[in-house]
N, C-alpha and C positions, 0 to 999 in steps of 0.2 A: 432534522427539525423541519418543520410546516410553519410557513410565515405568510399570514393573507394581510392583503393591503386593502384599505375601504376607502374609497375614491369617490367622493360627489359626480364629478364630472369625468371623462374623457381627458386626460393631460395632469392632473393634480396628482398621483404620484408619480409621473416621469418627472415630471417638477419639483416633486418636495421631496423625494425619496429614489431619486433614480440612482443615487452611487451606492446607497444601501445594497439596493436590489440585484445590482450589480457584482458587490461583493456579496452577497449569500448564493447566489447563482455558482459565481468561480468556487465556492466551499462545496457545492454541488448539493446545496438545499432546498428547498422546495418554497416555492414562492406563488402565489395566486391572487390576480387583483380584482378586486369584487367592484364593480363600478355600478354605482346606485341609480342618480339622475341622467341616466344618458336615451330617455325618450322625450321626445316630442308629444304635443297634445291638439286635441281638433278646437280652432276656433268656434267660440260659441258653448264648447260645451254638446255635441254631438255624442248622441247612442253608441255604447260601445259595437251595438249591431250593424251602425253604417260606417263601421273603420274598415278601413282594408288590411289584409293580412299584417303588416307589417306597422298597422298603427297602434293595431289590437297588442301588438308584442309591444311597441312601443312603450304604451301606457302601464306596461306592468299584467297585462292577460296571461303571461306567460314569459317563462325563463330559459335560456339557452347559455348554455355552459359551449366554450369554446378550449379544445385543447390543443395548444397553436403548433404543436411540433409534430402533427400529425402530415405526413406528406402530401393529404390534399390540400394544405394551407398554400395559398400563391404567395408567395414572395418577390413576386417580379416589380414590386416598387422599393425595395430595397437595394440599396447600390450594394457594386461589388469589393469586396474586401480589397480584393487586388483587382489590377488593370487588366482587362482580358486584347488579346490584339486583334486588331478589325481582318475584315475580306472571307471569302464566302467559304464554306464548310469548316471554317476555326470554331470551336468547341472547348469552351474552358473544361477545366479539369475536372469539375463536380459536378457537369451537365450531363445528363441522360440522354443517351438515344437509344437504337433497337441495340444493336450490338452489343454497349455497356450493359444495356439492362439483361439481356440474356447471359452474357456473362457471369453477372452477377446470379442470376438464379441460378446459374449450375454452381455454383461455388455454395448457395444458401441447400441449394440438394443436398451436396455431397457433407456440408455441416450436420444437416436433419441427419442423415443416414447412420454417421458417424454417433451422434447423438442416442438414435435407437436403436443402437446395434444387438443389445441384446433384448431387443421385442423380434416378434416374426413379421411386422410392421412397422413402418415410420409416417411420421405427418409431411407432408412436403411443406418447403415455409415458402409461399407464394409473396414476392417483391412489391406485386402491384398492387392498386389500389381497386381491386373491381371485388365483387360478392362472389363467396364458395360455397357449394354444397350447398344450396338453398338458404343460406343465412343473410341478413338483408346488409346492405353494404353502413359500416356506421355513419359515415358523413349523410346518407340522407335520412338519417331518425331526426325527427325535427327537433330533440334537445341535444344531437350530441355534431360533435365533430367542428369543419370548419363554416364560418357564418359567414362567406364572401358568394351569397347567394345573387341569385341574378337580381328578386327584388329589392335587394341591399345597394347593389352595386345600380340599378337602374335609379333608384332615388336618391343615390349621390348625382348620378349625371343630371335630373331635374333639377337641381340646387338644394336638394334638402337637408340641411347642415348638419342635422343631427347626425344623420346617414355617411356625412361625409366624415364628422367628429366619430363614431363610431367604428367605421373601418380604420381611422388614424390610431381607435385603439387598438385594434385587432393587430396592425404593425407593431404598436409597440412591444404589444405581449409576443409575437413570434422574434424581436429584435432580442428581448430580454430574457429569452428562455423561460416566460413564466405561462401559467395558466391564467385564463381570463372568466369572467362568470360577468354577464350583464342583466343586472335587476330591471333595468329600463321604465323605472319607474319615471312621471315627467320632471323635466327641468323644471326649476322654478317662475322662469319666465312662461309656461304655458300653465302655471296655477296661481295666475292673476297676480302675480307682481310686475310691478314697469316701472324701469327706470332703476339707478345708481340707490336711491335714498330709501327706496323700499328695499332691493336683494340687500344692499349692505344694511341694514336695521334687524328688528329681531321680528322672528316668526310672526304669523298670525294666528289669536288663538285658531282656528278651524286648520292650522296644518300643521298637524303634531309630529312628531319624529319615526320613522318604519320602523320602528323598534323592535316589531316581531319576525319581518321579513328577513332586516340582516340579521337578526341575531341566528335564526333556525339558517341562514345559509351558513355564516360563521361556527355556529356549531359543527352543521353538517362535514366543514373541514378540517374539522381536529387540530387546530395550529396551537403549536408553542406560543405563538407573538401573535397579536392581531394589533394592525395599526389603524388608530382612525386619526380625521383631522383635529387641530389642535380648535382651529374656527378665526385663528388671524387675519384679519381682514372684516369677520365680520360677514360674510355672506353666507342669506339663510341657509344652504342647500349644505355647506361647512358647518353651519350650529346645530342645525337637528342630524349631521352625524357624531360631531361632538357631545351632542346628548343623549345622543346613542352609546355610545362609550363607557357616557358618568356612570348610565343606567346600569349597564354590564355590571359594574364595578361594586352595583347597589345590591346585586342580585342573590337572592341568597340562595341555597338548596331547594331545587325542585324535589317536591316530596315522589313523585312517580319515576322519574329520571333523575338523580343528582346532578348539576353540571355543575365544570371544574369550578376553581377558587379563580375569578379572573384578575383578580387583583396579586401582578408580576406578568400576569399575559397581558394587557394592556395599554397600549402604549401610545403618543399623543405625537404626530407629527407638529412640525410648523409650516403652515402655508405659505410656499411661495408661488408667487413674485410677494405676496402680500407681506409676508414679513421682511423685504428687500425692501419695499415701497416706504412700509411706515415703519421702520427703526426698531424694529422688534426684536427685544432684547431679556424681559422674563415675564414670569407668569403674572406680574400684578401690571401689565399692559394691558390683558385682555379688557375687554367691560365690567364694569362691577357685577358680580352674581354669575359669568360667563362659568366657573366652574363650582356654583355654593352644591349641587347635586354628589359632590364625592361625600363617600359617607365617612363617619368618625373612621378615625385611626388610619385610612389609607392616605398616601401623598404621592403627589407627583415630584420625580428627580430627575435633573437635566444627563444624558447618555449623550456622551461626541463622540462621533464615529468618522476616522480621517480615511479622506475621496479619496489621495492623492495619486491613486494606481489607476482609479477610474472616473475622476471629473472628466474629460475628453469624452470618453464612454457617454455618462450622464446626458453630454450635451449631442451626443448622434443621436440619444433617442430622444432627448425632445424636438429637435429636428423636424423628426415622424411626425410632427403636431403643423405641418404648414398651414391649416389655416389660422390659427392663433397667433403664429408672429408676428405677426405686423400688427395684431392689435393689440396683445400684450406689451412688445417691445420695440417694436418699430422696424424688427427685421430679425433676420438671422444670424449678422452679424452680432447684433447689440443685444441678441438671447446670452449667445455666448460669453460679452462682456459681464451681464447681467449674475450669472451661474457662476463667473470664475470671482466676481467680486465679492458675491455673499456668497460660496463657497471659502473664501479667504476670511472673511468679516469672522465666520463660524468657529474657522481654525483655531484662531488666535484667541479666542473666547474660551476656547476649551483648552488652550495649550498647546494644541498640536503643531506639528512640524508641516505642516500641509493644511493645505483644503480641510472644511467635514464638513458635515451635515450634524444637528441636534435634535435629539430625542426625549420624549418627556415620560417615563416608566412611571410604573403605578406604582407601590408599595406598599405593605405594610408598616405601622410604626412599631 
């Protein structure tokens, strides 16, 4: 099964969905996180003409699909599973040098060979990451491959947060075995909201919900499940994907394409920290009207799903999220309290023997 995650920002589901994710990964399913709001925007209101490369993508000019398990992904900010032991030429056991890697390609030869045996030819299966035969190499097609580009990486080191929230996702998704997709369309704070009382209130008319954008990306990936936020808490950038969702739900047969019935594919996480924060416990908490868009006869039902094999899990990968602890929780310590608390609160609500996380499925009546 194909399961996409729809994420406002950068951390939202390593937070509200990371044991999930977790356990459909160990099932060996297919998971991909579409993250919407994760560009920045030019003060002022500047010409998309005088952005620079990376602002222009920022803003939504353009899309880049990351597939994190590809071997040009760095991983060198990710700790090591196990302790490797210090002093000079030690080489953990999954580290490349010349030798291993040649090894290893006579060993991928002699697979190929075996493979074609009965051609009068074989393809040789080349280990490394460079371009063959004239074919261009995929990490530098500008939609595909790994996005730890120098101008990424050089605008995290100027301070630019987005850039730095950005590569925190790209860890995540290579931590959690999933595919990444970034819409990059802007955060809500660079589409003239300021301040706690505006992002936590409801939209404004003039900023309607991408409606078209996710949905044709969501299509484009065939998933069994599509999660979007439930909007707990109340932040815009959470409500118009939550109304994105309702929409899905509204939708009926495309007369030139059909698309599926999404109502049983759609599925309503809960926002945390935000439903930790304020006590959030079912659906007649939301604001009034927060879900009047479901159309007759579908309903949303609560789905528990128990962590208890991978809360630990959950919380190495919001970890990956360092700049947000301290403002979310005060640290990394009191993340961990936070996830193991309302991972408990959930349990118990649903019955379980353990930790979960809660899920709001669509239905038919």
């Amino acid at each position: 099964m194909a399961h996409v995650f729809v994420a406002p920002h950068p951390d939202d589901v390593a937070l509200s969905c990371g044991g999930l994710i977790a356990s459909l990964r160990e099932l060996g399913q297919n998971v991909t996180i579409v993250t919407v709001f994760s560009g920045a925007g030019p003060a002022g209101g500047a010409e998309p003409t005088s952005l620079s490369a990376y602002q222009r993508e920022a803003l939504g000019f353009g899309t880049k699909t990351l597939w994190p398990l590809g071997e040009a992904f760095n991983p060198a900010n990710l700790p090591n599973d196990f302790a490797v032991g210090d002093g000079e030429g030690r080489r953990a056991p999954w580290e490349a040098d010349t030798d291993r890697l040649n090894e290893t390609q006579a060993e991928a030869d002699q697979a190929a060979k075996r493979f074609w045996q009965r051609s009068s030819w074989y393809r040789r299966a080349d280990i490394h990451n460079r371009p063959l035969a004239g074919q261009p190499l995929m990490d530098e097609l500008p939609t595909q491959g790994a996005v730890l580009t120098t101008e990424l990486t050089e605008a995290e080191a100027a301070g630019d947060l987005m850039a730095a929230r950005r590569l925190e996702d790209e860890r995540f998704a290579y931590f959690s075995e999933a595919s990444s997709v970034f819409l990059d369309l802007p955060d809500a704070v660079f589409r003239g909201y300021e301040g706690d009382e505006q992002l936590l209130s409801g939209p404004r008319p003039d900023d309607s919900a991408p409606y078209e954008i996710v949905r044709r990306e969501v299509a484009r990936l065939e998933p069994q499940k599509v999660y979007f936020p439930l909007g707990v808490g109340n932040h815009v950038d959470h409500q118009l994907l939550r109304e994105v969702g309702v929409s899905l739900l509204g939708e009926s047969d495309r007369w030139v394409m059909p698309g599926p019935d999404w109502a049983g594919r759609v599925v309503f996480y809960e926002d945390f920290p935000y439903a930790w924060w304020g006590g959030f416990g079912q659906l007649d908490d939301l604001p009034p009207g927060a879900l009047a868009g479901l159309p007759e006869g579908v309903t949303l039902v609560p789905e528990y799903g128990d962590i208890s094999d991978m809360l630990e899990r959950k919380i190495n990968g919001v970890r990956l999220y360092g700049s947000q602890l301290d403002r979310l929780f005060g640290g990394e310590r009191q993340m961990g309290e936070a996830v193991r608390g309302y991972g408990a609160k959930i349990g118990r609500l649903g019955g379980l023997d353990g930790p979960g996380e809660r899920y709001w499925s669509s239905a038919r009546l």
